[in-house]
N, C-alpha and C positions, 0 to 999 in steps of 0.2 A: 523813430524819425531821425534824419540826419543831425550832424553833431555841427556845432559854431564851428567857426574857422580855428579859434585857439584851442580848443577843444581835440580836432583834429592833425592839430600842430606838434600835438605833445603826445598820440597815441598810433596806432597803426590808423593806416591813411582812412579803411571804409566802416570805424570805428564809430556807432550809433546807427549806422546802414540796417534796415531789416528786411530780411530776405525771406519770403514763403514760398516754399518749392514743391511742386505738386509732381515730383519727378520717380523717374524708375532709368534702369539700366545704364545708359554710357554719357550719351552728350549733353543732356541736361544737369547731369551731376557732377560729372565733368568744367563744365561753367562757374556752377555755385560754389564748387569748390576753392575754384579762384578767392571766389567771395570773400569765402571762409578766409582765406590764405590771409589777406589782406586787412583781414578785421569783422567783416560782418555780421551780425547775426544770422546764421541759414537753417529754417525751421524746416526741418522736412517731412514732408507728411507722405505716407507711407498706409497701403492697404493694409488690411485685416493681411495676417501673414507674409507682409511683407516687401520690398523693393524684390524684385525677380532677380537684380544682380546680387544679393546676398546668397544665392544660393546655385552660380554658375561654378561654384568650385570651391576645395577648401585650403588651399594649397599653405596660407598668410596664419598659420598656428590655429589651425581652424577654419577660418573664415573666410570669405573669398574672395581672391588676389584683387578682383576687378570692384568691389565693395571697399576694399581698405584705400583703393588707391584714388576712387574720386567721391570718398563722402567722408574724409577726417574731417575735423572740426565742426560738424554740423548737429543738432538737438532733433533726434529719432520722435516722431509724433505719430501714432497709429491712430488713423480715424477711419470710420466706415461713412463714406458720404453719402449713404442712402439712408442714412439713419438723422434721425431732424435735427438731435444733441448736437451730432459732432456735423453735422453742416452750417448749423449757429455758430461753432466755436469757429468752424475755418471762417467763417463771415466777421468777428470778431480781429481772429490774424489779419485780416485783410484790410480792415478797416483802419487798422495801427501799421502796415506795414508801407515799406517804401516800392518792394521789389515784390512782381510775380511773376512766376517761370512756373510753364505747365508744359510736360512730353506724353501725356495721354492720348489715346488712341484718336482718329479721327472723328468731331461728330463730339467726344466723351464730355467737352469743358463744357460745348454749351449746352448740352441735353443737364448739368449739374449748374448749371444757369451761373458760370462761369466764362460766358465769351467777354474776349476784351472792348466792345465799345461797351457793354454795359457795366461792368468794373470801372473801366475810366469817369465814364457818366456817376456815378457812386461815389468814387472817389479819385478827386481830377489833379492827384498828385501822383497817383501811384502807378507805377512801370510797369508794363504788363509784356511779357514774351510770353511768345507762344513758339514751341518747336515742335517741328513735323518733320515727316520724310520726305514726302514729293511737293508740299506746298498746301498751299489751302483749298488751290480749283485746279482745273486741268483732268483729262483722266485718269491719272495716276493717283488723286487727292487721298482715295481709301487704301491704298496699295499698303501693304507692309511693306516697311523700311527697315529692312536691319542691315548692320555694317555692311556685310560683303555683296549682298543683294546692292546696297549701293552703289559700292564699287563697281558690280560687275556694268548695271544701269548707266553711269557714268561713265565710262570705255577704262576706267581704270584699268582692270582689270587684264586686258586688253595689250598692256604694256609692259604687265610684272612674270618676269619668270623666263623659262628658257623657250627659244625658237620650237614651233611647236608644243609648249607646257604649259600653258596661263597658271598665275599659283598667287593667290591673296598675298600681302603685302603682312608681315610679321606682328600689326599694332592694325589698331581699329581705324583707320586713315579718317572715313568718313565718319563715326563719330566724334573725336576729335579736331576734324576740320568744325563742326556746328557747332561743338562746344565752344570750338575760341571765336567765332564770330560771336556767339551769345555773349562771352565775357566781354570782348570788345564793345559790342552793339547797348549792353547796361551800362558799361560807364560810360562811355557816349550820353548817354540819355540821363546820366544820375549828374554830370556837368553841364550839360544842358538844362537839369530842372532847376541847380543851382542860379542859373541865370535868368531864365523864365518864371519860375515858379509852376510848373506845369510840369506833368506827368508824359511818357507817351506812351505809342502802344508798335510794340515789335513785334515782328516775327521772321523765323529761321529755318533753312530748310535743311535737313543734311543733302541733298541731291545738289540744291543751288550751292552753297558749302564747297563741297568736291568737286563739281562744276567749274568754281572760278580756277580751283586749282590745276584744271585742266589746260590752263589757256595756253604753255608751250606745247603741248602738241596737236591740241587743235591748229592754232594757227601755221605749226611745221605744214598742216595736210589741208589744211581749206584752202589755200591758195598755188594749187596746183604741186606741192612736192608728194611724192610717195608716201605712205604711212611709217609711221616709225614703227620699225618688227623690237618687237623683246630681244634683249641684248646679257640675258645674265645680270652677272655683275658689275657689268662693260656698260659704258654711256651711249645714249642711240645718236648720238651725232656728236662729240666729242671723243678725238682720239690724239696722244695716248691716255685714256682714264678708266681705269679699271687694276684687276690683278694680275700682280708679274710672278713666276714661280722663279724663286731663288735656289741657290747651291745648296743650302739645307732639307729642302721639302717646303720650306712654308712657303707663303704669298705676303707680296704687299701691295698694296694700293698703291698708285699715283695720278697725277690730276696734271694734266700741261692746257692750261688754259688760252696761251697766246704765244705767237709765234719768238716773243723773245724768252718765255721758259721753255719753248723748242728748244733753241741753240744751247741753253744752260744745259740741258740736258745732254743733246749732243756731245757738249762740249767737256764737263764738266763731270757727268756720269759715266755714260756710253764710253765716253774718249774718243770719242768720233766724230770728228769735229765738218768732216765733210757730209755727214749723216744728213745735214740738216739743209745742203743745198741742193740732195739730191729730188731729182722732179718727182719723184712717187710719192713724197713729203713731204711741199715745200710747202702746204699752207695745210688749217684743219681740216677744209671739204678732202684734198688727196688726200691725207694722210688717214682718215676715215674713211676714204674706200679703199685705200690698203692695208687696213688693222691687221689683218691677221699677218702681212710679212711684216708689219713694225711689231706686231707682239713675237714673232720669231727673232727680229734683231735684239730687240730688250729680253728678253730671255734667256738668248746665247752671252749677252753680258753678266746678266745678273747671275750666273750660274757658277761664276767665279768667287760669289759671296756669299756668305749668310744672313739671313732677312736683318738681324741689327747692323750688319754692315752696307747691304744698299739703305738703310734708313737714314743713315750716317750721312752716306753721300747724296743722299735726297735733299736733305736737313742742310746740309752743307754748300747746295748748289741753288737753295731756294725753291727747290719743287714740293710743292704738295703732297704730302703723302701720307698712308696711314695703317696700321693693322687690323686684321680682321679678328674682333674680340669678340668671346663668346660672353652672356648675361653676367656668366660670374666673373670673369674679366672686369667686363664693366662695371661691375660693384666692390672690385678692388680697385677701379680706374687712380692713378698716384695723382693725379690732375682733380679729381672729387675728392682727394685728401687732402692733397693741399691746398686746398680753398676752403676747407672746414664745411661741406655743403650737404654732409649728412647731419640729422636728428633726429631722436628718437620722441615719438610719441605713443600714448596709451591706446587699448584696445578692448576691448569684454574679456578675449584670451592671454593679455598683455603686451609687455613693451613690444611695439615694432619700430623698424628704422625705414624714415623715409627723406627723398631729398629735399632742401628747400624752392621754392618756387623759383621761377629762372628771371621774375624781376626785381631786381635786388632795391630797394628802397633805403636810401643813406641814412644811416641811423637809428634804422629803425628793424628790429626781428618782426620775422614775416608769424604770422599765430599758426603753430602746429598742432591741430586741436585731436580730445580724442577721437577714433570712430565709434560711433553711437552703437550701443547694444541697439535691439529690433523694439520700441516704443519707449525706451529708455527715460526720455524726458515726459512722455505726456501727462503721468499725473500733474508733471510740475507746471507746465504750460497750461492743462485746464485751472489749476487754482490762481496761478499769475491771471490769466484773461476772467475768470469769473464764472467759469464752464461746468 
């Protein structure tokens, strides 16, 4: 059950929090992880053989990449819920817990006589989510949802890649969008019970998830403009924003968001100080339907330098800019070094290094816990509940 206020005071913030999580694959464990992050207890119950993401790859000293990265900190519990033992015991976690998060198939919780009005009715403290793919009704309700199937359902899809090439987005968009609404939408609801006194009952879609995040290009095209076409690595209505090719071979980014880092630009970079009054330019709508001769003019300047030296005078003139880093790049990033933002936590195969959470809490280290071998904890947990 949840912790006093001084109790709280003195430990990580969701520290006495108990979380049962009936979860498998991305967005659900994803969420909990938060959980973990921040203190909670996250009991994860896990079929005969297994969560399915333990075994999409083994890249992590074994184990796999998408397993180590949204279920550290959490207590591995194998139960077969058709068997009457261990659906007593998960009735028991439930009954003691604050938090329930279930991503099983459509149909799966309540036919396991797990729907949330009758949990709540049970027990009228305890938070119940529920995530799905397309929702609870509608026709889509039984559809499988996975990541890019999302995406593509959502017009994501739609917008990534080159003219002509639609191409999934690098990171699981749509799991990730559900997950952090999940995270958000429980502590919503775990500050509100502190108020109430009362439990609620949520639920998450990844379709609606990716959906909201859809809303600048929806609204570019429902209101009579054109659809936005895939643009690369180039912005679909922002120009100049994308990669410049420099005197050496490489590229850099840059971002001119408003007509007075135009002239900086202009003025400051380019050396062209007239650049910026001429009419093919003079605001972002021209200056985006003439990208391609403003990437001709930034190009023929840039060609006089090497990518650290336009960075320089990027950096210099106030523009936005950036390099295109590849993973390992980014895991030597000197900016995640010096903010000390790596740590290393345990694993079944050992030490791995992961980053800390992106909400920094004053005073307080974020819990980097191990990842759970596959039933690791359950003797422990049937003799703790009485199972």
């Amino acid at each position: 059950m949840s912790s006093s206020p001084g109790e709280a005071a003195s430990g990580p913030p969701l520290r006495g929090v108990t979380v049962v999580a009936l979860e498998q694959a991305v967005a659900a464990p994803f969420a909990t992880r938060q959980l973990a992050d921040l203190g909670a207890r996250v009991i994860k119950i896990e079929r005969p053989g297994g969560d399915f993401a333990r075994h999409y790859d083994r890249r992590a000293k074994g184990l796999s990449a998408y397993f180590v990265w949204i279920n550290r900190g959490k207590e591995s519990v194998v139960l077969d819920l058709k068997d009457d033992a261990d659906r007593s015991l998960l009735d028991r976690l439930l009954a003691r817990a604050d938090v329930f998060v279930q991503n099983l198939g459509p149909g799966a919780a309540a036919r396991l006589g797990l729907a949330p009005a009758a949990l709540r009715a049970a027990h009228p403290r305890l938070i119940t989510c529920d995530v799905t793919g397309y929702g609870a009704d509608g026709p889509y309700r039984d559809k499988k949802a996975y990541d890019l199937l999302v995406q593509c359902e959502a017009g994501l899809v739609s917008l990534t890649g080159e003219p002509g090439a639609p191409a999934r987005p690098g990171i699981s968009v749509a799991d990730i969008a559900g997950g952090m609404y999940v995270y958000t939408g429980l502590l919503t609801a775990l500050y509100e019970r502190e108020r109430t006194g009362e439990g609620s009952q949520l639920s998450v879609s990844l379709f609606d998830a990716l959906a909201e995040w859809m809303g600048h290009p929806y609204f570019a095209e429902a209101y009579g403009g054109p659809p936005l076409a895939r643009s690369g690595a180039r912005h679909p209505s922002i120009s100049p924003y994308g990669p410049y090719g420099c005197g050496d071979g490489a590229r850099v980014f840059l971002s001119v968001q408003n007509d007075r880092e135009w002239v900086a630009l202009c003025e400051r970079v380019l050396r062209r100080p007239g650049l910026s009054r001429d009419p093919r330019f003079a605001d972002n709508p021209t200056r985006h339907a003439h990208d391609a001769e403003l990437t001709d003019v930034i190009e023929e300047c840039f060609a006089a330098h090497a990518a650290d030296g336009v960075v320089a005078l990027l950096d210099g003139a106030g523009i936005a800019n950036a390099r295109l880093r590849t993973v390992a790049e980014f895991a030597a990033h000197p900016q995640l070094a010096a903010r000390d933002r790596w740590r290393e936590f345990p694993s079944p195969t050992g030490t791995l290094r992961g980053l800390l959470p992106p909400v920094e809490v004053a005073g307080r280290e974020a819990v980097m816990g191990a990842v759970p071998g596959l039933g690791e904890h359950t003797a422990a947990i049937r003799a703790e509940f009485g199972a």
